[in-house]
C-alpha positions as CSV (number, residue, x, y, z in Angstrom):
1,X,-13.8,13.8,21.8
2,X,-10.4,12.8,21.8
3,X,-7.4,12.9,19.0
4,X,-7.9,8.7,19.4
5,X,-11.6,8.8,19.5
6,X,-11.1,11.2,16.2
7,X,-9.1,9.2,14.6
8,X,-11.4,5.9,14.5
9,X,-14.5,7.6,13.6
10,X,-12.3,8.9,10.4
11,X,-11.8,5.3,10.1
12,X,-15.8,4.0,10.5
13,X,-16.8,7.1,8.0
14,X,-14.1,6.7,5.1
15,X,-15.0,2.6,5.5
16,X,-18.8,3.5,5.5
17,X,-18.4,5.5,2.5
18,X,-16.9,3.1,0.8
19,X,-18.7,0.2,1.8
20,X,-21.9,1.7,0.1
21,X,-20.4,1.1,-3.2
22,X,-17.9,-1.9,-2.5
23,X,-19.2,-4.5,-0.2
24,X,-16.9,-6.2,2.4
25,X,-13.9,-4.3,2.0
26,X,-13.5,-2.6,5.2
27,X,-9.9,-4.5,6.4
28,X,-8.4,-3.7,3.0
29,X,-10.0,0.1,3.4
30,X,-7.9,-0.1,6.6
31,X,-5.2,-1.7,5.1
32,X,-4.9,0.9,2.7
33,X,-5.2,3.6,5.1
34,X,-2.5,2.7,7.0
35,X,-0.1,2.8,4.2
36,X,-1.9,6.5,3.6
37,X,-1.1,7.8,7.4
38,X,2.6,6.3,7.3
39,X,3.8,8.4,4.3
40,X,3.6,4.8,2.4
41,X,3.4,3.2,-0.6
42,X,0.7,0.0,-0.9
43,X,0.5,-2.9,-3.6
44,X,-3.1,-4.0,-4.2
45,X,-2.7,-7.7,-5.7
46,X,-5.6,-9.7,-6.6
47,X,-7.8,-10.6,-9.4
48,X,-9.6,-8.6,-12.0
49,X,-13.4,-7.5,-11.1
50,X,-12.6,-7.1,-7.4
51,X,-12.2,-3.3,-6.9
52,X,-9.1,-2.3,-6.6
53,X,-9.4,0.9,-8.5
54,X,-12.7,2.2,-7.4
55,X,-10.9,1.7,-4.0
56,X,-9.0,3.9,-4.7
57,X,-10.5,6.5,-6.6
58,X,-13.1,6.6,-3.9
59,X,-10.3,6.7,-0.9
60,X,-8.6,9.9,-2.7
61,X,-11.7,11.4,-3.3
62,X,-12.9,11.3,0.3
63,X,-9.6,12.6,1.8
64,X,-9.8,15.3,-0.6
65,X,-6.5,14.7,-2.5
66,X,-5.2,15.0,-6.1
67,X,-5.4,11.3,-8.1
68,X,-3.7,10.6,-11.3
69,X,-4.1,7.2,-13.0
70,X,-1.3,5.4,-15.2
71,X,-2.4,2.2,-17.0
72,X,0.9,0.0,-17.2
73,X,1.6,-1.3,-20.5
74,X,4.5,-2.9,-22.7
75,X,4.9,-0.2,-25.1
76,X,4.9,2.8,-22.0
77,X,7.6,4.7,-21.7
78,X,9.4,5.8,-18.6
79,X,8.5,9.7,-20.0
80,X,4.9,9.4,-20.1
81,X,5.5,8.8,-16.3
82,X,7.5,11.4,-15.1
83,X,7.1,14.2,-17.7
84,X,9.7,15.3,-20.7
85,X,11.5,18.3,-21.8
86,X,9.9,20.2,-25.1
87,X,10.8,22.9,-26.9
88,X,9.3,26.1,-26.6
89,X,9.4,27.3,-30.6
90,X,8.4,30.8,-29.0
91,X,11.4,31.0,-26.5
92,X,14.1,28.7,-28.3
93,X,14.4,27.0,-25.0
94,X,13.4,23.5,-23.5
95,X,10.2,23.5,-21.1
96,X,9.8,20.5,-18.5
97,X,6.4,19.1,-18.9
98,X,5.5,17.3,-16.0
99,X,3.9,14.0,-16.3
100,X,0.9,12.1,-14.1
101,X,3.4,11.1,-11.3
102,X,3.2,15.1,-10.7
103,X,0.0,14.3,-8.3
104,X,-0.9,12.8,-4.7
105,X,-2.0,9.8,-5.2
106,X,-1.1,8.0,-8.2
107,X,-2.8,4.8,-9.3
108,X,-0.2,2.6,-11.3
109,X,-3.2,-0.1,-12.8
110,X,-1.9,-3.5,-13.6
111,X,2.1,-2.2,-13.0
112,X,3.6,-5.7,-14.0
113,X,2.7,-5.3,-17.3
114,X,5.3,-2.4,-18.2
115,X,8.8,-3.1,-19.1
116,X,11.4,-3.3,-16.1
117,X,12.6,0.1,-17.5
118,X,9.5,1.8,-17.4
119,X,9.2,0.4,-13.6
120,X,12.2,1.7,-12.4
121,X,10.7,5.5,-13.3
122,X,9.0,4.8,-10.1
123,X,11.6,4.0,-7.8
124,X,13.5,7.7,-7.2
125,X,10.1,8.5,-6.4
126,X,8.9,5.9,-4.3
127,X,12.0,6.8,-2.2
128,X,13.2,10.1,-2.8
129,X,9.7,11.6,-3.1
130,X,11.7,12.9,-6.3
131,X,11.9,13.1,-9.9
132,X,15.0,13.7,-12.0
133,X,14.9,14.5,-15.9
134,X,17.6,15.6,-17.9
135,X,19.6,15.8,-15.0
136,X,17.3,18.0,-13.0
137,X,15.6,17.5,-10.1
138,X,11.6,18.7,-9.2
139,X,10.5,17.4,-6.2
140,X,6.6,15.6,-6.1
141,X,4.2,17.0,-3.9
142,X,3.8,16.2,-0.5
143,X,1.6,14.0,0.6
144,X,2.1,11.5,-2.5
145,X,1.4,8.3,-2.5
146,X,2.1,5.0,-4.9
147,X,-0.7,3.0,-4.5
148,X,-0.4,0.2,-7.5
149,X,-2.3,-2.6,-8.8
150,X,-1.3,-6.2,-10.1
151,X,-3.0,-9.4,-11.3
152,X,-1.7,-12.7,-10.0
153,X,-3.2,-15.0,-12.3
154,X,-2.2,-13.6,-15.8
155,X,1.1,-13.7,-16.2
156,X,1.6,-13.8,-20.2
157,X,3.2,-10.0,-21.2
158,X,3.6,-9.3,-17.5
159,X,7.2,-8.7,-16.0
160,X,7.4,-9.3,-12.3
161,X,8.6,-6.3,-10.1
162,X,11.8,-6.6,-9.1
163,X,12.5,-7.4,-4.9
164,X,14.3,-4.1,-4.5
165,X,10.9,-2.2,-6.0
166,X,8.7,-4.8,-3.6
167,X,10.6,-3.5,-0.4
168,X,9.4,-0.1,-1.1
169,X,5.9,-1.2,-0.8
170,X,4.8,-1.1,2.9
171,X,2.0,-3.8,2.2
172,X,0.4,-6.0,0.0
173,X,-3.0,-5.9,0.4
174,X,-5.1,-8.7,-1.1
175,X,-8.8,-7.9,-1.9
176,X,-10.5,-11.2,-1.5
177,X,-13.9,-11.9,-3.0
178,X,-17.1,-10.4,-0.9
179,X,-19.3,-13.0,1.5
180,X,-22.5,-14.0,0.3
181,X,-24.7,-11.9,1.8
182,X,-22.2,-9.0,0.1
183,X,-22.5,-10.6,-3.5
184,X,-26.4,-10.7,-3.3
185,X,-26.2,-7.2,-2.2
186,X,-24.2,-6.6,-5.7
187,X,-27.2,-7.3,-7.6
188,X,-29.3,-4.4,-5.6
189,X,-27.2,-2.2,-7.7
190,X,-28.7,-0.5,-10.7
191,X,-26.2,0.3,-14.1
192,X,-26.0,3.8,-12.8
193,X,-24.5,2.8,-9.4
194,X,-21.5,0.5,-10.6
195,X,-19.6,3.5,-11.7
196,X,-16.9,5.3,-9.7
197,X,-18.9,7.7,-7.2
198,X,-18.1,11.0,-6.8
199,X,-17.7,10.9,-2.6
200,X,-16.7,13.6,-0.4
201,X,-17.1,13.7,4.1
202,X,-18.4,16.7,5.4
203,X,-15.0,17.1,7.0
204,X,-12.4,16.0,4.9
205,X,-9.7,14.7,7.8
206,X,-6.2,16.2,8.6
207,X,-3.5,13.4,7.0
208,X,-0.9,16.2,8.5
209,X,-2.6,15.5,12.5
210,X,-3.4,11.7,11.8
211,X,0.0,11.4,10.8
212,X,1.4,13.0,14.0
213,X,-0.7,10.9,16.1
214,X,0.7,8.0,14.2
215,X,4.2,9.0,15.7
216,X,3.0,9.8,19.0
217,X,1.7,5.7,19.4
218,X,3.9,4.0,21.8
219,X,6.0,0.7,20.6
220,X,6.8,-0.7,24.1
221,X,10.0,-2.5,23.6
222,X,8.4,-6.1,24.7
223,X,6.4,-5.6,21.0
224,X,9.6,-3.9,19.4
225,X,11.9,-7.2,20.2
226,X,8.8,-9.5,19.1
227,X,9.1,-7.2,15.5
228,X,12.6,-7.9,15.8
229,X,12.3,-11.8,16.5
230,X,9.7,-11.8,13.8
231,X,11.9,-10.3,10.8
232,X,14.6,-12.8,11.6
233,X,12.8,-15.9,11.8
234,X,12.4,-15.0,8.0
235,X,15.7,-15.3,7.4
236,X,16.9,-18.3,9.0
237,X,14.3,-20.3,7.9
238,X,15.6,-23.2,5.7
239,X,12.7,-22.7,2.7
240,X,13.6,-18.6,2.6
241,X,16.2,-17.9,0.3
242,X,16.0,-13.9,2.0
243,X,14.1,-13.1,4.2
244,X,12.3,-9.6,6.0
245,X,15.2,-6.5,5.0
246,X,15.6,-3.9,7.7
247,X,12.9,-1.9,5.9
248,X,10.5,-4.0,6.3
249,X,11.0,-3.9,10.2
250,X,11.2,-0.2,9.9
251,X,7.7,-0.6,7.7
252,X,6.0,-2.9,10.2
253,X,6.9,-0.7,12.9
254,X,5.0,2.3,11.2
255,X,2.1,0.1,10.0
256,X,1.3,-1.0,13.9
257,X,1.3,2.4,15.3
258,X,-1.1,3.1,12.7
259,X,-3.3,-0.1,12.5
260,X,-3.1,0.8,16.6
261,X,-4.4,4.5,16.4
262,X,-7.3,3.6,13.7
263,X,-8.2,0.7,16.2
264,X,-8.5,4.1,18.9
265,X,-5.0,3.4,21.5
266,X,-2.1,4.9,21.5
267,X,0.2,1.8,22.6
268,X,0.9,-1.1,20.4
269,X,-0.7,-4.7,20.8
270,X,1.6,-7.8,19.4
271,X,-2.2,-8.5,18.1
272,X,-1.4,-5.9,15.8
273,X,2.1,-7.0,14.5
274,X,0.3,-10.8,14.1
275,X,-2.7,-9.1,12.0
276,X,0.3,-7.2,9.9
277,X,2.6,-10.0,9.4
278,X,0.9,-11.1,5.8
279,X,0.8,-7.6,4.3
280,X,4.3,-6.2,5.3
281,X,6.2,-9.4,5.2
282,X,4.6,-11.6,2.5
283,X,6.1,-10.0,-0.6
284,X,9.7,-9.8,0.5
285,X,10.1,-12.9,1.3
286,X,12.4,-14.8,-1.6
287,X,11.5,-19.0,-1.1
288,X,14.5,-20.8,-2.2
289,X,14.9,-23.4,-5.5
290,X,14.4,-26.3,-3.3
291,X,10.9,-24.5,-1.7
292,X,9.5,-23.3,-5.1
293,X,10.3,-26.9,-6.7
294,X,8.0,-28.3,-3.6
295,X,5.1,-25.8,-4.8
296,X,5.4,-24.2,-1.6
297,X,3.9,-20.3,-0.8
298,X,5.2,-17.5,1.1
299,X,2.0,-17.1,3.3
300,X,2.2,-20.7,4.1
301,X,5.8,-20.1,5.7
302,X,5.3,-17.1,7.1
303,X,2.3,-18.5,9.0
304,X,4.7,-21.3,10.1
305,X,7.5,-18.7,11.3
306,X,4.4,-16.5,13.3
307,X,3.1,-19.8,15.1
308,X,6.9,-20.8,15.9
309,X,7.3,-17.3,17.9
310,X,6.4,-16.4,21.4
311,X,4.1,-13.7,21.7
312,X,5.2,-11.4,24.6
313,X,2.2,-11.5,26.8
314,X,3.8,-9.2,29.6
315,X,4.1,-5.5,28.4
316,X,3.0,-1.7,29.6
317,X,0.1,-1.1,26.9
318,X,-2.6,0.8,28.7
């Protein structure tokens, strides 16, 4: 078998695993996997009672990696995140405690709800994979991974995350409420199976591999100027106040080889940057006074700015 034929059957299993608990959640499984193999952090937005944590308890559990949970709240403080100094009554000196963001993957449940302070614990290590207390440094461990939580609908003692701390989200991944068929299949479930399962694969995959593979997928430069093209329609659109930052090209980039290697090739499809365009461009996008007074959403004009740009339909791929 090959490293691409690997790679998508890591895919199928982790989204078979998790589809015996949560039903019709494989494309935000493979959202959040891509965030996972690019060394990226992932916003999981959507309403209560939809799974966003047991997605990603389970996903951490099955690729064998250290989780933490931190439920966001007013009165938390940016210490309880990121560890304190105490003193050691035995040696007279101050001892670094290390706090929950010491971890792999770190779950930050319902982040809007703490204080703008406590939010910006996260961003040194977000992008410095790095914490700093009392003016020292201790760097996290490696892989680690931000994947956070937020409700859209209840905004009352919430505090909206600042744009610079949205750019260092690779995607926004939206749940979405199962089909039919799914929710009946809800109901098959006794009390004892609605808690958090304790999963595991027989072979627990190698992030370090899958994420070299992830490098080695070509980005032929007919997709690279379409990415390009993309990013700036954002910003000269007349309802975008500002539009996709250079990050987020960098990000979409990334998130295409990826979304590309769990589909099993190892070139780039513009299908690929289309399917992406919501989750990695969505939340940067700043609408202007004039567009917010006219009720208008970000996925609406994004979907307006994809539709107004030639897809390159001549490229090497295979």
């Amino acid at each position: 078998m090959s490293d691409l034929d690997e790679a998508r059957t890591v895919f199928r299993a982790l989204a078979e695993r998790i589809e015996a608990r949560l039903f019709g959640v494989r494309e935000p499984v493979r959202l959040v996997l891509i965030g996972i193999l690019t060394d990226s952090h992932v916003l999981i937005d959507d309403v209560p009672g939809v799974g966003k944590t047991t997605l990603v308890r389970m996903l951490a559990s099955l690729l064998g990696l250290r989780f933490s949970r931190i439920q966001f709240t007013p009165d938390l403080m940016p210490s309880d995140i990121t560890g304190t100094s105490v003193l050691n009554l035995k040696t007279q000196e101050f001892e670094f405690r290390p706090g929950p963001i010491f971890t792999e993957v770190l779950l930050a449940d319902e982040i809007n709800r703490a204080t703008p302070k406590t939010q910006a614990a996260l961003l040194e290590a977000m992008q410095e994979r790095q914490v700093t207390v009392d003016g020292v440094t201790y760097p996290l461990p490696d892989p680690f991974f931000v994947l956070a939580t937020q409700n859209p609908i209840e905004l009352e003692g919430t505090f909206p995350l600042p744009e610079a701390q949205l750019d260092r989200f690779l995607l926004r991944v939206r749940m979405g409420y199962p089909g039919e068929d799914d929710e009946e299949r809800i109901l098959t479930v006794g009390r004892r199976g609605r808690g958090v399962p304790s999963v595991s694969l027989q072979d627990v995959p190698d992030l370090v591999e899958l994420r070299r593979l992830v490098d080695e997928v070509r980005l032929e430069p007919p997709v690279r100027r379409y990415i390009v093209t993309l990013a700036r329609a954002t910003r000269d659109h007349p309802d975008v106040q500002v539009g996709a930052s250079p990050r987020a090209i960098e990000h979409m980039g990334d998130a295409s080889r990826a979304r590309a290697l769990l589909a099993g090739r190892d070139y780039v499809l513009p299908d690929d940057v289309k399917a992406l365009a919501g989750p990695v461009f969505d939340h940067r996008l700043v609408l202007s006074t004039d567009a917010r007074i006219r009720d208008r959403r970000q996925n609406e004009i994004l979907e307006e700015i994809v539709e107004s740009v030639a897809v390159p339909v001549e490229f090497q791929g295979a």
